[in-house]
C-alpha positions as CSV (number, residue, x, y, z in Angstrom):
1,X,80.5,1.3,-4.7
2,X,79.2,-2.0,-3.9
3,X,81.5,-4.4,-2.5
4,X,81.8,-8.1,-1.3
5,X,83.3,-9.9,1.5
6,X,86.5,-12.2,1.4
7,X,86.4,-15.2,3.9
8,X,90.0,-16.3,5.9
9,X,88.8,-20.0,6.2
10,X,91.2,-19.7,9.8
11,X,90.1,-16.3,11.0
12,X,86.6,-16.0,9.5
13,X,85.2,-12.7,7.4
14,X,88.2,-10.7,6.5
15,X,87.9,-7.0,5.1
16,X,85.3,-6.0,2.6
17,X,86.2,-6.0,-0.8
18,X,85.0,-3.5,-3.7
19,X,83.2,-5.6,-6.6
20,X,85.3,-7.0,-9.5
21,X,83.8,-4.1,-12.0
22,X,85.0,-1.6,-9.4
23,X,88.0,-2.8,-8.3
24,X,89.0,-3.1,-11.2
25,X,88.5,0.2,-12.6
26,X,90.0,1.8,-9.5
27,X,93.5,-0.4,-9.6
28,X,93.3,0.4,-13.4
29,X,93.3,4.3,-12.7
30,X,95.8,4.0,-9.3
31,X,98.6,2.3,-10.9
32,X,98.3,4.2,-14.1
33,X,98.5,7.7,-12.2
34,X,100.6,6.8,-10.0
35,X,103.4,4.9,-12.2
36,X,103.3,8.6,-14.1
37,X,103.7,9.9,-10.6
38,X,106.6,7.9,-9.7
39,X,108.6,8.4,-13.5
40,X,108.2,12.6,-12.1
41,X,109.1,12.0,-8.8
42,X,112.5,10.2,-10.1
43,X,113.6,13.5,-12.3
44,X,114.9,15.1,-9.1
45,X,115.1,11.6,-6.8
46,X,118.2,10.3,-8.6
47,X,120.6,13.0,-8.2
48,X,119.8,12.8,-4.5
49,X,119.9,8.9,-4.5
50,X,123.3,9.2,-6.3
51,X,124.3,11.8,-3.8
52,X,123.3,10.0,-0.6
53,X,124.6,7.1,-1.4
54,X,128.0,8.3,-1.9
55,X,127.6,10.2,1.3
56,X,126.7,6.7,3.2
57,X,129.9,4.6,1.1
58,X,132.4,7.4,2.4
59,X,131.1,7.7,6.2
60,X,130.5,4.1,7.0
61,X,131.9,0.8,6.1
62,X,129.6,-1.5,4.0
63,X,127.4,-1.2,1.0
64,X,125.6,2.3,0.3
65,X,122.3,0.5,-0.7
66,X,120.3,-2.7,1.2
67,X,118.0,-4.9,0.0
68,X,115.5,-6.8,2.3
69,X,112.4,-9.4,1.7
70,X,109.2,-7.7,2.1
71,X,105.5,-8.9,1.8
72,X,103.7,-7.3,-1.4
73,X,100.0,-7.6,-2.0
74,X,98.5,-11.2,-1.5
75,X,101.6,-12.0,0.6
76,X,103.9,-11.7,-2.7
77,X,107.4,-12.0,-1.4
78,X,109.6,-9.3,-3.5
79,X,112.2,-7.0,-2.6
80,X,112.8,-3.8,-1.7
81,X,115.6,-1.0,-2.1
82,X,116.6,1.5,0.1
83,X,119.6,3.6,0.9
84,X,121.6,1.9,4.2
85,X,121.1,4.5,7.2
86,X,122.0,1.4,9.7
87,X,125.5,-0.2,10.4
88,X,126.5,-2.7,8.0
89,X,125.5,-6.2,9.3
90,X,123.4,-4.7,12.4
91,X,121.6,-7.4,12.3
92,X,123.9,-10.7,12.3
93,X,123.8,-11.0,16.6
94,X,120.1,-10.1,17.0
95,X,117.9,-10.9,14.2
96,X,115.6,-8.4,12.8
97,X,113.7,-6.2,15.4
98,X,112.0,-2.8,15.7
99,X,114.2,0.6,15.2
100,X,114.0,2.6,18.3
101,X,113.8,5.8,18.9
102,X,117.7,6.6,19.7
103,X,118.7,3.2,18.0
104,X,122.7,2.6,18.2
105,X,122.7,0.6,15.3
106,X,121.8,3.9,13.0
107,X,124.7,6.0,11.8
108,X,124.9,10.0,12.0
109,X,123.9,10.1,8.5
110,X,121.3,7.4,8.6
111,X,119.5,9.7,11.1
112,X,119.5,12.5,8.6
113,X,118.4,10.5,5.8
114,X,115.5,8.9,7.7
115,X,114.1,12.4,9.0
116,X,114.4,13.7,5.4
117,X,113.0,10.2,3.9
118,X,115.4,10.4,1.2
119,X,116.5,7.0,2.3
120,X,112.9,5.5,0.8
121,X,113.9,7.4,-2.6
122,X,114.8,3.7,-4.3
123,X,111.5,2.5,-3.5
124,X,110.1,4.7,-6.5
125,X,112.0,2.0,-8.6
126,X,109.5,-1.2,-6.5
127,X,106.5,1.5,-7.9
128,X,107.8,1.4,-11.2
129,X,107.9,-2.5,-11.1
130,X,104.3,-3.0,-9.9
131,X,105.1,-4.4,-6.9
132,X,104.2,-1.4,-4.2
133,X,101.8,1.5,-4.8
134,X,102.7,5.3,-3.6
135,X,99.7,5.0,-1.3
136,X,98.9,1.9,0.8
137,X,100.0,0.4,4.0
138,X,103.6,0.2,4.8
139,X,105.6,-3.2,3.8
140,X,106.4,-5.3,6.5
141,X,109.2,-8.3,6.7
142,X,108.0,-11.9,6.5
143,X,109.7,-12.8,9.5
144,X,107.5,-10.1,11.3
145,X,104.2,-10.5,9.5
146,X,104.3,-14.0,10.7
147,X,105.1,-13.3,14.3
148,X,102.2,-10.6,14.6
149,X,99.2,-12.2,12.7
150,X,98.9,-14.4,15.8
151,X,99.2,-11.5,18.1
152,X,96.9,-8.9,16.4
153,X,93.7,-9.5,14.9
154,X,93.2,-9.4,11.4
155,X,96.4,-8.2,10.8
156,X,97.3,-9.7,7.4
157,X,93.9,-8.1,6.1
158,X,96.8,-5.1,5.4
159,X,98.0,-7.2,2.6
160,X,94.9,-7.1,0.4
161,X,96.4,-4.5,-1.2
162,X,99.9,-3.3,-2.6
163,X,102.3,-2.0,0.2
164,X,102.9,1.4,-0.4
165,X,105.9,4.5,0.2
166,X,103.5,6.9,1.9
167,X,99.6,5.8,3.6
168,X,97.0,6.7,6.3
169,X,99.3,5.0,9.0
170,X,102.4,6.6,7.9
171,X,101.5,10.3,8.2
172,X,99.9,10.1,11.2
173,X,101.8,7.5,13.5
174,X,105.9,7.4,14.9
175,X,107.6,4.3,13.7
176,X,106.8,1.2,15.4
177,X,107.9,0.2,18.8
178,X,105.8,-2.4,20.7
179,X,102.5,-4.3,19.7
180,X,100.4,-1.2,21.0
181,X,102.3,1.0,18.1
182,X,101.5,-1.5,15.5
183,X,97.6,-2.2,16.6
184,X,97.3,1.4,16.3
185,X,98.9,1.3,13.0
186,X,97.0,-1.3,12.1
187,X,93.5,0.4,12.7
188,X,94.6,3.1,9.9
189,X,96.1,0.6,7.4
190,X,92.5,-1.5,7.5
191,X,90.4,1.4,7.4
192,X,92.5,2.3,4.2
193,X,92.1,-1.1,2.7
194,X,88.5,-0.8,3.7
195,X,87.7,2.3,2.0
196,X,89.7,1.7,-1.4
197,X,88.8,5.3,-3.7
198,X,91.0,7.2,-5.3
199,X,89.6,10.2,-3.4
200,X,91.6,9.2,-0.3
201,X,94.5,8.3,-2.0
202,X,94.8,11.9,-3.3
203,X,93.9,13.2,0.5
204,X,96.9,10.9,1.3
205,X,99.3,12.3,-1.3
206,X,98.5,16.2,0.0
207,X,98.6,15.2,3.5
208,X,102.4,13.5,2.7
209,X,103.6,16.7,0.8
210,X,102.6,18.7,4.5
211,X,104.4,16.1,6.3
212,X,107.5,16.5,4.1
213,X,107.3,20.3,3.9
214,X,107.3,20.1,8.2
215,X,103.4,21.2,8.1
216,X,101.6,19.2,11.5
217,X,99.1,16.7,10.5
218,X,96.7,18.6,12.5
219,X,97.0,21.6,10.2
220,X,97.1,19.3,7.3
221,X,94.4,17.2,8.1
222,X,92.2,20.2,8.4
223,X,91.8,20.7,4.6
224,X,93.1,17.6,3.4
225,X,90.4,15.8,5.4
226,X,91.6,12.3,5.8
227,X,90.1,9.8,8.2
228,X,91.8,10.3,11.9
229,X,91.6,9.6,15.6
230,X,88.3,7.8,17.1
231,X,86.8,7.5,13.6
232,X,89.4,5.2,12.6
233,X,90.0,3.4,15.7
234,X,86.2,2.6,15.8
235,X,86.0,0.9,12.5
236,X,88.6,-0.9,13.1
237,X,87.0,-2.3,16.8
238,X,84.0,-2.8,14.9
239,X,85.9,-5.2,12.5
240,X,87.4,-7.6,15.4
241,X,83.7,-7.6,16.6
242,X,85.0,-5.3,19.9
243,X,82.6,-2.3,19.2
244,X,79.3,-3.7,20.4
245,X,80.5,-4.5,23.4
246,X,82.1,-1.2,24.0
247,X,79.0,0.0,23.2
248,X,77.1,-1.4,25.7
249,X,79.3,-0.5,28.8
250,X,79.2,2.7,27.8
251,X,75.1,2.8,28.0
């Protein structure tokens, strides 16, 4: 699939693009599958919603449900759902910031619903609205975008396409905790946005139904066959212009 290159007049080349025939035909087929997706994944996903968040109202004081500003596709502001698994109002001393691994600010049941995922459950509802994908990198705040774009090359590249619940990043790599954790995160989510088919996106989808059924990527990725490790991490020094010169020290 041929495909063309979008120029950042401040940063230079960005990320490849697939030609307008293409692209279009792919988004065409992605949101079409994956809207019917997202309509049979909410059969069974309501009753839980309903049941978690009455669960989180009568365990913890504040709102079962949250709402924050993400960044969609093309930097789109929009919102997005989820079920609360933090304290109400963590936020009001210390501004938004990076979950850690044994946060305080999570509640008993938060940590249950965010090793399950059933907190993310709402987000089928942002599918359904055109405004994230099933598979694509994971939406980040403004606030945060903003702050990292001038620490990590290229990094709004990731919102060429829709955001979505599940990607290449997100089965693969822990939650994010320092810059390191994010470049690396970073790698996957361009090499995604890189290599737009829906061939991948279906690896994605298989590799995030072993992740939820406790399967280890490395089992997973063995038949599901998505793009892992050094492969990734050299496209993605190849794109900040890193992997030539790597190249020669190692000669």
């Amino acid at each position: 699939m041929e495909r063309s290159l979008r120029v950042d007049a401040s940063h230079g080349p960005c990320v490849p693009e697939i030609d307008q025939s293409g692209q279009y035909w792919y988004r065409f087929c992605k949101f079409s599958a994956e809207f019917i997706l997202a309509i049979c994944l909410l059969a069974p996903a309501v009753p839980l919603i309903l049941l978690a968040a009455l669960v989180v109202k009568l365990t913890s004081r504040g709102p079962a449900f949250y709402s924050q500003k993400r960044l969609g596709r093309d930097g789109i502001v929009f919102t997005i759902y989820k079920i609360r698994t933090m304290f109400h109002d963590c936020e009001k001393l210390t501004g938004p910031r990076w979950a850690s691994v044994a946060d305080p600010r999570i509640t008993p049941i938060g940590r249950f619903l965010r090793r399950t995922h059933m907190d993310e459950l709402p987000q089928l509802f942002n599918v359904l609205r055109g405004q994230m994908a099933l598979v694509g990198p994971r939406p980040e705040r403004p606030e945060i975008v903003d702050q990292l774009e001038h620490q990590i090359p290229r990094y709004r590249d990731r919102l060429l396409v829709r955001p979505g619940l599940t990607g290449l990043a997100q089965i693969q790599l822990p939650p994010d905790t320092d810059l390191a954790s994010v470049r690396r995160k970073l790698a996957h989510d361009l090499y995604y946005v890189q290599n737009l088919t829906l061939a991948i996106d279906v690896r994605i989808l298989l590799s995030t139904a072993c992740y939820l059924a406790r399967i280890s990527f490395a089992t997973s990725q063995s038949f599901c066959q998505v793009p892992a490790g050094e492969k990734v991490e050299r496209a993605y020094r190849h794109l900040i212009g890193e992997e030539p010169a790597l190249q020669m020290q190692s000669a």
